[in-house]
C-alpha positions, 0 to 999 in steps of 0.5 A: 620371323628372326631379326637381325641387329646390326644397329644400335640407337641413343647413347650408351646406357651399358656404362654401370658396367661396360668399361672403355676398351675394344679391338680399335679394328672391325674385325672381317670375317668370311660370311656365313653359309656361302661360298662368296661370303654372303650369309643367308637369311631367312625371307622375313628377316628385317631390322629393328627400328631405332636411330642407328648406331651412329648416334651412339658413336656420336655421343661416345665420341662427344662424352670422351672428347668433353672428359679430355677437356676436362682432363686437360683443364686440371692437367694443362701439360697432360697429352694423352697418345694412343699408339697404334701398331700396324703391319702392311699398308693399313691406314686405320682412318676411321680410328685416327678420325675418332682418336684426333676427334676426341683430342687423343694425339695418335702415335702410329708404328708402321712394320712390315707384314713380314716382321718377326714376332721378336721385333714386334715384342720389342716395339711393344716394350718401347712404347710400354715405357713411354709414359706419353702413351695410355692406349696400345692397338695391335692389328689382328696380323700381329696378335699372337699371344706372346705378342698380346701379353707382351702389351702393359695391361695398364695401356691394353685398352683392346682387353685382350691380355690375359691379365685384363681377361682375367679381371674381367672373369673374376668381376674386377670391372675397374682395373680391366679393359672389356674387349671392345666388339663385346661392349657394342654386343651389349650396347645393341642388346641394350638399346634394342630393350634386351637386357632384361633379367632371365633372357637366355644368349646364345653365343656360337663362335670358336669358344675363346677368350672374345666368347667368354668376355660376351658370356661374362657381361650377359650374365652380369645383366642378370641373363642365361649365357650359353655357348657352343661350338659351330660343330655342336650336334645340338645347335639347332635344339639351343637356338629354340630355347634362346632369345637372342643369338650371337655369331662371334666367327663365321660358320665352317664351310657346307655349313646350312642355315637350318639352325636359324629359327624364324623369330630369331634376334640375330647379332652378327658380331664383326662380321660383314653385311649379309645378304638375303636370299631370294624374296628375302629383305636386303638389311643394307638396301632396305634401310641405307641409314644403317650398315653393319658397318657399324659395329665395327665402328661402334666397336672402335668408339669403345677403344677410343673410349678405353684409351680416354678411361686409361688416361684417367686412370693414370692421372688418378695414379699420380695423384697423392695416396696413402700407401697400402704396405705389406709390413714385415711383423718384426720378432724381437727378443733380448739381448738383442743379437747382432745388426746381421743375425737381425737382418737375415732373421728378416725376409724382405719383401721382393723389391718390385712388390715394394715399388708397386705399393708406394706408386712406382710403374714397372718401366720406372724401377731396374732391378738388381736382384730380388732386394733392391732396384735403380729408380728412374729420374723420369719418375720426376717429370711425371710426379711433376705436379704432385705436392711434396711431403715433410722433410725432415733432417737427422742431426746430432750433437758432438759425437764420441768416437763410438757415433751416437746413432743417427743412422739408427734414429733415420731408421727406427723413425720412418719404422715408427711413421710407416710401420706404426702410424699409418703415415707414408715415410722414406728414409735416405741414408748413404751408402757407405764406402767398403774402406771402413766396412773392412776396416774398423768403423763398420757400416751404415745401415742403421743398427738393432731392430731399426735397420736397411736390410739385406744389410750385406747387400747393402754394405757390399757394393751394392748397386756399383756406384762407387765403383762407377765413381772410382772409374770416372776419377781415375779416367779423369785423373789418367787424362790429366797425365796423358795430356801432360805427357803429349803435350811435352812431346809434341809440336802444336801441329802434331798435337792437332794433327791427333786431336783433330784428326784426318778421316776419309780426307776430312776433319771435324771438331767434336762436341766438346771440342767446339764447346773449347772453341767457344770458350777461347773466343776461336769464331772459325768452326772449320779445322783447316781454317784455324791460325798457327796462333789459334791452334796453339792455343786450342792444344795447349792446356799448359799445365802446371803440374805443381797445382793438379788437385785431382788425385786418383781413388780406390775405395780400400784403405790403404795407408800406402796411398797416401803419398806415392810417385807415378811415371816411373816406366820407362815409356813414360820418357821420365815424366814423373811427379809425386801424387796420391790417392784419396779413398773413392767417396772423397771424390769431387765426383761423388759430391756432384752426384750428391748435389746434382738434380738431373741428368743434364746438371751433372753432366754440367757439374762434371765439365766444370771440375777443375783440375788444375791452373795452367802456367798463367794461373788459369782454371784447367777443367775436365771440359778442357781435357775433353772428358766430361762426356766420357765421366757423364757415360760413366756416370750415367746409372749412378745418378739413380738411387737404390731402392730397398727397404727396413725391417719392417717393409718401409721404404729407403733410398740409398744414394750417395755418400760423400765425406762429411768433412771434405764434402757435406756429407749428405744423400742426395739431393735426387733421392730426396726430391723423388722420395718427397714426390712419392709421400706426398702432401701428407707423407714425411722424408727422414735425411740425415746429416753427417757428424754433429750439428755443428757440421752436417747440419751447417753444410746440409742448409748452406750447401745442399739446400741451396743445391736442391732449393728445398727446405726441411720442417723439422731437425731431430737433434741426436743425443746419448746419454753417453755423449753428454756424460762425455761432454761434462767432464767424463773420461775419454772415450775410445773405439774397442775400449771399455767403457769407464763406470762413469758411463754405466751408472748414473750420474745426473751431474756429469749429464747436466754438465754435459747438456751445454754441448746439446744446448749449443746444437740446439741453438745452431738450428734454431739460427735457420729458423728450424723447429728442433725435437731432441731424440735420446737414443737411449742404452741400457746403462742410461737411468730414467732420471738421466733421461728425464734430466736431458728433456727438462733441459732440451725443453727448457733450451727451445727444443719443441720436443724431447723424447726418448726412443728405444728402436734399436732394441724395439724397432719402429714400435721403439720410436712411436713418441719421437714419430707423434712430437716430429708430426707436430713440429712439422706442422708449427710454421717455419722461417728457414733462412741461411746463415751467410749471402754467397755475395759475401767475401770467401774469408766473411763467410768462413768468418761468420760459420767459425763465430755462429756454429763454433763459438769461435773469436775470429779466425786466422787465415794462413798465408797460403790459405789466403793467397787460395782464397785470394786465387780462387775470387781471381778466378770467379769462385768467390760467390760460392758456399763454404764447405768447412773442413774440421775435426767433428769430436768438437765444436773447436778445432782441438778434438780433446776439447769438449762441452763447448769451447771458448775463447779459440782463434779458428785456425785455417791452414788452407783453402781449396775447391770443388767447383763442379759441386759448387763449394769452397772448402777451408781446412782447419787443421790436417784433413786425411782423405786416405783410411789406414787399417788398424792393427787388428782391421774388421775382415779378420772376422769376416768370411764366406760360407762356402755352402751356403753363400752366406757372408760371416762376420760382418758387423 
């Protein structure tokens, strides 16, 4: 007697190892042995006595959908989808009943049976990018194997990738899917009691990857698993030595039974019901309750309980973890050599590695290149729910001209975090602008052993942002001229004619043309039912050219610039007026992109730029000349920060650079909010603040804080023994000069005297109710008394902390005690608070900054910085933040003045406004937003090999 199991009974007990994930098909194969597709069995064949497979499907649909709820309870926003792609007319009923049963909402893509194999790979990568989709079915019309490795493993709930088959050979049961068909082979064995240690398998089939999923899990039970081919010679001989026989494809045509043993455990796998011979029993006939059918059931049960084990899992992925990196070992040796021979030194590790380790998807990251990579905004939505880490803000105090190593503290203190501790850290840092790279400032990718690296890369264009602000801006500022131009040339008429123009006989505003409407009060959306009143007033921005604030950019320092006449051609009917350019990060544009949250904000922000005041004193805004969807489009990579790393393998976001003194001088508000999703609760955010406390650190809590709603833990206060020197009366200090020898040897009075400029920062933070640790970037020149002299009086002045940290010269390992007193600050409670309510007058606000920050008496407003102010509160800008812009060589508005200063009347000379970032910003004295080279300008030394492709000289 042989049995047929084509049944299974009670629940899945094969769960220790069956992980969700089969074919969501029943296979349909021709029968074995005959030529209408009916398999011939021998006359004593009968069924297994048991409940039937039915109840099994019941209790796997019943734990899935209980698992769902229990899902949707912790995660009320979570939807998990399972997408089913089908070719022809295949409806997949049985699939959507279970899916929408257990509560998966089901996404079906329907292709014509003719589709190629290209169109099906890219309807493959669309859904491998939605993050709403956790399960992928391909009908077996689809599979092929470009089609099949095309499917993200992660979403492969039929486990037919190659990535998931290999995991499963290997053993790695929980990061795999099992092919479903084989997880209800095992579930029959198991509830017809032959999962038992030593019984031999039989397995014949075609010999591929579904045979060796089947033989993987036979032996994990402990069993003999055998397969052969449907033409072996000896198959009739391996049926007499096994207990149980599987068939995974049908037998070749003219193929006898004579391999049949007549006490054989048959387990036909997808196949269709057999039929008997004659005297023979009938399966289905005999016992109606149970249909073969059923595996095919039984087997999309599995794929409906992969889909339901995938979205777990991915819920698991979003929830906070300490990263596992693969840390690069730093080499260092002394002297220390160059910021460049340093980096190339440094093989980094390939940036989706990276991505990878600290939780980002495949579909989450655009590379560029090997070293570095955009990061998609959507990364927001699905970390939505995860807590944030620690933020922490770099500020200073009142830098020399040589800077004082802010960029080198960021730098060297998430080395210390990520590399020494064991902590998640990101640092975000700006990207520096080309004009000082080849000019005399150098970069910004920190300095040392603590630096972002491929440093090149990093101060080369980099991933072309700047370069899309450059053209953003001067589309803007072309569209300003234009219209200027035609609107002087044309009638009212004329200018309607082309601004709504006659296509095919009708006309039709455009999005942003309705938008205007609106704005004017004009009710009528209909183009030939507007008044001659209401066009004029629709095509007319009347602008008067004398208050255009928006100039063009480049991003080179070019002194020429500065002042330049534009209209000279004479096609441009002699429209011409004297104009500038500014270098590309001092762009309003920028700013918004340092500022903006999403998407939609900065598209906000860019139409509410205002350029201009038309003739009755109004603001004229990129909205009204038509172009803020156009800067959007532009802008709409920008808006992603770059991903790169340390020397050590730490992560950093690298996006935005606005000017510190015109703009607020800080990264984005979007890299910090994705950096501090990333860390989580347990993890920390190093951002640092341009120039001095004074300024970037005001701006950073009064203007980005607002921006961003955040709320930084902690500020590390920036001080060199240099600077304070400086500050206590020593000589000055100058770019490209030597040093005197006050600055080389020790002298512990000019260094108290010179604390009264660290004392002054420290209480600057602590009026918003921040815990302050002061790190001394320390030089070899510094002795340890003057070290020690500067903790005793950070300490004896409120700062929570003050160490000493030596990571230019020792990477991460040098700033271990700055990492430990910052993790400790983090932890003390907090009472952040801004220094001004926007409610109060513009002249208040700049009043209270020059009197809290700078010390200032009062301030004195020129008369046309008050007639701006006076203007820009006319216009509604009046509750706005203030973005001062002042020398950063001190705390006054006199560079030459040191320590800090007394006694001094804040000079304001003007007032002007960047309304799409969200600030007014006072001038204190001449601000130039144009660079010039110097005499002897940084690319003298920089050159390129033409062999190696290498950049020489550069920093």
């Amino acid at each position: 007697m042989w049995t047929l199991l084509a049944r299974s009974r009670g629940c899945c007990c094969y769960r220790r190892h069956l992980l969700p994930g089969t074919r969501g098909y029943a296979q349909r194969l021709p029968a074995i042995g005959t030529e209408d597709g009916a398999a011939q069995l021998p006359a004593a064949a009968r069924p297994l006595p048991g409940t039937g497979a039915m109840g099994s499907i019941r209790r796997i649909i019943q734990n899935c959908k209980a698992e769902l709820v229990a899902l949707k309870k912790c995660e009320p926003g979570f939807h998990p989808s399972l997408a089913i792609v089908q070719a022809g007319d295949g409806d997949m009923v049985e699939m959507k009943k279970m899916a929408e049963e257990v509560g998966l909402h089901v996404v079906q893509v329907h292709l014509p049976e003719e589709t190629a194999a290209k169109e099906i790979v890219y309807e493959i990568m669309k859904l491998n990018e939605d993050p709403k989709i956790h399960g992928l079915v391909l009908p077996l019309s689809l599979v092929s194997d470009d089609a099949v490795n095309a499917v993200n493993p992660e979403k492969d709930v039929d486990g037919i990738t190659d990535v998931n088959l290999g995991r499963l050979v290997r053993g790695n049961l929980s990061e795999c899917f099992v092919p479903p068909a084989a997880s209800a082979v095992m579930e029959l064995l198991d509830q017809a009691d032959l999962l038992a240690l030593g019984r031999k398998v039989l397995i014949i089939g075609e010999g591929g990857s579904r045979e060796a999923a089947l033989q993987k899990l036979v032996q994990m039970e402990g069993m003999v698993a055998v397969s052969c081919l449907w033409q072996s010679s000896n198959i009739v001989e391996l049926v007499n030595q096994t207990d149980v026989v599987v068939v995974t494809s049908p037998a070749p045509d003219g193929r006898r039974d004579d391999w049949l043993r007549a006490d054989s455990t048959i387990i036909a796998y997808d196949l269709p019901a057999f039929s008997s011979r004659s005297g023979c029993q009938d399966f289905q006939h005999k016992d109606p309750a149970t249909s073969h059918d059923e595996i095919g059931l039984l087997t999309v049960a599995m794929q409906i309980k992969n889909t339901v084990e995938s979205s777990t899992r991915w819920l698991k992925q979003q929830q906070h973890k300490r990263w596992n990196l693969q840390l690069l070992r730093l080499h260092t040796i002394s002297p220390v050599p160059s910021d460049i021979e340093i980096s190339r030194a440094q093989t980094p590790k390939p940036i989706s590695l990276l991505a990878k380790e600290i939780g980002l998807h495949p579909t989450e990251i655009e590379a560029y290149g090997r070293n570095k990579a955009k990061v998609k905004l959507s990364l927001l939505d699905r970390l939505k729910n995860q807590e944030e880490g620690k933020y922490v803000l770099v500020a200073g105090i009142t830098p020399t001209p040589l800077g004082e190593g802010k960029s080198t503290v960021t730098i060297g203190l998430v080395q210390a975090m990520g590399a020494h501790l064991g902590v998640n850290a990101f640092a975000c840092v700006r990207q520096p602008s080309q004009g000082p790279t080849f000019g005399v400032k150098g970069g910004a990718a920190g300095g040392g052993y603590s630096q972002v690296i491929p440093m090149e890369e990093f101060n080369l264009h980099l991933t072309g942002d700047i370069h899309a602000i450059t053209a953003a801006n001067n589309l803007l500022a072309a569209a300003i001229d234009a219209r200027m131009l035609h609107e002087a040339a044309q009638s009212d008429q004329a200018l309607y004619n082309r601004l709504v123009p006659n296509v095919n006989g009708e006309r039709h505003f455009s999005a942003i043309q309705l938008a205007r409407l609106a704005r004017l009060g004009i009710v009528s959306k209909e183009p030939r039912a507007l008044t001659p009143a209401e066009i004029s007033k629709f095509v007319r921005l009347d602008i008067d050219p004398s208050t255009i604030t928006w100039q063009r950019v480049v991003d080179t320092n070019d002194r020429f610039l500065r002042k330049i006449t534009i209209g000279q051609s004479n096609t441009e009917k002699g429209f011409t007026r004297e104009t500038q350019f500014d270098i590309a990060v001092a762009s309003e544009i920028m700013a918004i992109l340092a500022l903006t949250d999403s998407l939609a904000d900065m598209k906000n922000r860019l139409g509410k730029i205002v350029v201009a005041n038309d003739q009755k004193g109004q603001p004229v805004t990129a909205e009204d000349l038509g172009v803020s969807g156009a800067l959007a489009v532009l802008m709409k990579d920008a808006i992603k920060p770059t991903l790169m790393q340390t020397l050590e393998g730490t992560p950093v976001f690298v996006h935005a650079g606005p000017f510190a003194n015109i703009a607020h001088g800080s990264s984005s508000v979007l890299a910090d909010k994705l950096a501090l999703k990333l860390v989580g609760h347990e993890g920390f955010v190093v951002t640092e603040a341009g120039f001095g406390a004074d300024i970037g650190m005001e701006k950073f809590f009064n203007i980005k804080c607002r921006a961003s709603g955040l709320q930084p833990d902690v500020v590390v206060l920036v001080a060199t023994i240099r600077a304070l020197k400086m500050h206590g009366g020593g000589p000055s200090v100058s770019a490209g000069k030597p040093l005197a020898k006050e600055y080389t040897k020790e002298n512990l009075l000019l260094v108290a005297d010179g604390c009264c400029n660290l004392q002054k920062q420290i209480q600057i933070a602590q009026l918003f109710g921040i815990p302050v640790v002061v790190a001394i970037n320390v030089f070899t020149t510094d002795s340890k008394a003057e070290i020690e002299l500067v903790c005793d009086i950070a300490k004896g002045s409120g700062a929570y902390d003050a160490v000493p940290c030596d990571h230019w010269a020792a990477g991460g390992r040098g700033a271990v005690q700055l990492a430990q007193a910052v993790s400790k600050a983090a932890d003390q409670k907090s009472s952040f608070r801004y220094l001004y309510d926007l409610q109060m007058p513009i002249v208040e606000k700049i009043r209270t900054i020059a009197q809290e920050v700078y010390g200032a008496d009062d301030i004195e407003l020129s008369p046309r910085a008050q007639s701006k102010v006076d203007l820009y509160t006319s216009q509604g800008f009046g509750e706005l933040p203030i973005c001062m812009a002042k020398t950063h060589l001190s705390l006054s508005h006199q560079s030459e003045r040191k320590g800090v200063p007394t006694g001094f009347i804040l000079p304001i000379q003007d007032v002007r406004a960047s309304i799409g970032a969200g600030f007014i910003y006072p001038l204190v004295g001449t601000m130039s937003t144009m660079p010039g080279l110097p005499t002897r300008p940084c690319f003298y030394d920089i050159d390129l090999d033409s062999d190696t492709e290498q950049v020489r000289g550069l920093f």
